[in-house]
C-alpha positions in Angstrom: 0.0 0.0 0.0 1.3 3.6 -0.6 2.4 6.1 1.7 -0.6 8.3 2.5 -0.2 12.0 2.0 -2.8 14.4 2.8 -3.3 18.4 3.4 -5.9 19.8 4.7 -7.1 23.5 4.3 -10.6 23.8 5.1 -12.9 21.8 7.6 -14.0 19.4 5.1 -10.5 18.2 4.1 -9.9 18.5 8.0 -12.7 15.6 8.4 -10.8 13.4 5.6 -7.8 13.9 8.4 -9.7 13.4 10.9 -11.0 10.4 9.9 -7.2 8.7 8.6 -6.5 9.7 12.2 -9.2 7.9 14.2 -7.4 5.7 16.6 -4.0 6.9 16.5 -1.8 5.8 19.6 1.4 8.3 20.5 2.7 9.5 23.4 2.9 12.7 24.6 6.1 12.9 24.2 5.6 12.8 20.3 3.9 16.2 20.5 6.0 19.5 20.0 5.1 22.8 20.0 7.5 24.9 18.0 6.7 28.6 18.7 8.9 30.2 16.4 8.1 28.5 13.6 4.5 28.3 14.4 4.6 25.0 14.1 3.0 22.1 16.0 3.0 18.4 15.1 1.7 15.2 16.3 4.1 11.8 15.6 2.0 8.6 16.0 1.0 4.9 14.9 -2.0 5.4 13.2 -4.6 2.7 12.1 -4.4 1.9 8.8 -9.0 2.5 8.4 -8.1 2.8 4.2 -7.0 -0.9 4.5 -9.1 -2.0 7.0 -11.8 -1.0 4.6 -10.9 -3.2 1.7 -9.4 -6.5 3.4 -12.1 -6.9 6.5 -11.3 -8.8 8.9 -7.5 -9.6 8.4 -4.6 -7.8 7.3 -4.9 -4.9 9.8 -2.0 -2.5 10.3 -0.6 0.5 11.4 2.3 2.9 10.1 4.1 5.7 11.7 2.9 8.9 10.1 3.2 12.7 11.3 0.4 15.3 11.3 1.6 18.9 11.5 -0.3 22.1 11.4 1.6 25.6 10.4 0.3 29.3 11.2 -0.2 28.2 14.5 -0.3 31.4 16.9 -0.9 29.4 20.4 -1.5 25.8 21.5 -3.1 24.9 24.8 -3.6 21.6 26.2 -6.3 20.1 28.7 -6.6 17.0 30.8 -3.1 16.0 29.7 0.3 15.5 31.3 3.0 17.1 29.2 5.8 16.4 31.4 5.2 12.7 31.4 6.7 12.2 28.0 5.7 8.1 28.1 1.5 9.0 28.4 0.2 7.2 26.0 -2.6 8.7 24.1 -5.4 7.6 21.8 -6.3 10.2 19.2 -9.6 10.1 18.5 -10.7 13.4 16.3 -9.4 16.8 14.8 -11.8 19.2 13.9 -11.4 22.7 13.1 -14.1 25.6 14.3 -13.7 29.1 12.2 -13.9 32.0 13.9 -13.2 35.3 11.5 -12.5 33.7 8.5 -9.5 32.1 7.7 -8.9 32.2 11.4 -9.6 29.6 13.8 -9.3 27.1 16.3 -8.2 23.5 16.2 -9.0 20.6 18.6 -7.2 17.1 18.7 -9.5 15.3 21.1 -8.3 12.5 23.0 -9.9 9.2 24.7 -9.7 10.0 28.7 -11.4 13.9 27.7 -7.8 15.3 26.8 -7.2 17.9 24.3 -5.0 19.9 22.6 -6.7 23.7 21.1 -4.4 25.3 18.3 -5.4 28.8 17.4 -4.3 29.1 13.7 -4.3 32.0 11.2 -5.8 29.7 9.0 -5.9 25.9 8.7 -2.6 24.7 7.1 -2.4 20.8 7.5 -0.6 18.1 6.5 -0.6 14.3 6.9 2.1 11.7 6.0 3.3 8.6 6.7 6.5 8.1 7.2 7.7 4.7 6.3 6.7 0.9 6.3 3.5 -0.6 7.7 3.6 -3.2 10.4 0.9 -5.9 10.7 -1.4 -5.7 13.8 -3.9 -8.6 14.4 -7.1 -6.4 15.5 -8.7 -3.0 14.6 -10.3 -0.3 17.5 -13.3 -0.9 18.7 -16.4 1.8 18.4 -19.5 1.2 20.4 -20.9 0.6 16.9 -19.0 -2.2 16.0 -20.5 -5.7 16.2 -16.9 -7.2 17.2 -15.7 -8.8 20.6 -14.4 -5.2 21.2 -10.6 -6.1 21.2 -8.2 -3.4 20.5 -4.6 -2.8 20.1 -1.6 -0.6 20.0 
């Protein structure tokens, strides 16, 4: 399968994201927040959903990819424990809410009720994978999935 690559730079795109996203596992120590630049991005294992989609029940996996947002004026986190580097985290949505057009604010919401809020000039985006897949032998569970609820990591 190919290296996914996306960018996002509206809401809709953001939901395409989003949803490539769903299920991610990182730590927090895979965040950084890189003022300067105005720059924030988000290393993690994400879910393979594209292939999950096509093969069913087997041949899940999961591949390292990085999502990073630029124009990023501040970035505020919630419920999490930045100084504990090894906290692992389970990504569960990004979604972007305008507020003056193209200005905005982001939110990475995490299982547990953590969150991370990015307030961007606009919504500058960008998902890719970063190298070789690695096979996992069960996909995330959703309340509506009618599977023995099994997950992984």
């Amino acid at each position: 399968m190919k290296a996914l690559k996306l960018i996002a730079l509206d809401s809709e795109d953001l939901d395409i994201v989003s949803a490539h996203v769903q299920d991610a596992v990182l730590k927090t120590g895979d965040i950084k927040w890189m003022p300067k630049q105005q720059r924030f991005l988000v290393a993690m294992n994400r879910f393979a959903w594209e292939k999950a989609a096509r093969t069913g029940k087997n041949g899940f996996e999961r591949r390292r990819a990085v999502l990073h947002f630029d124009r990023v004026r501040r970035a505020q986190s919630h419920n999490l424990k930045p100084a504990d580097k090894d906290e692992v985290l389970a990504l569960l949505a990004v979604r972007f809410s305008a507020a003056e057009e193209p200005e905005g604010t982001v939110e990475l919401a995490f299982a547990g009720g953590g969150t991370i809020r990015l307030e961007v000039e606009c919504l500058e985006a960008q998902l890719s994978d970063l190298g070789a897949a690695w096979e996992t032998k069960s996909k995330p569970q959703h309340e509506t999935d009618e599977t023995d609820g099994s997950t992984d990591s």
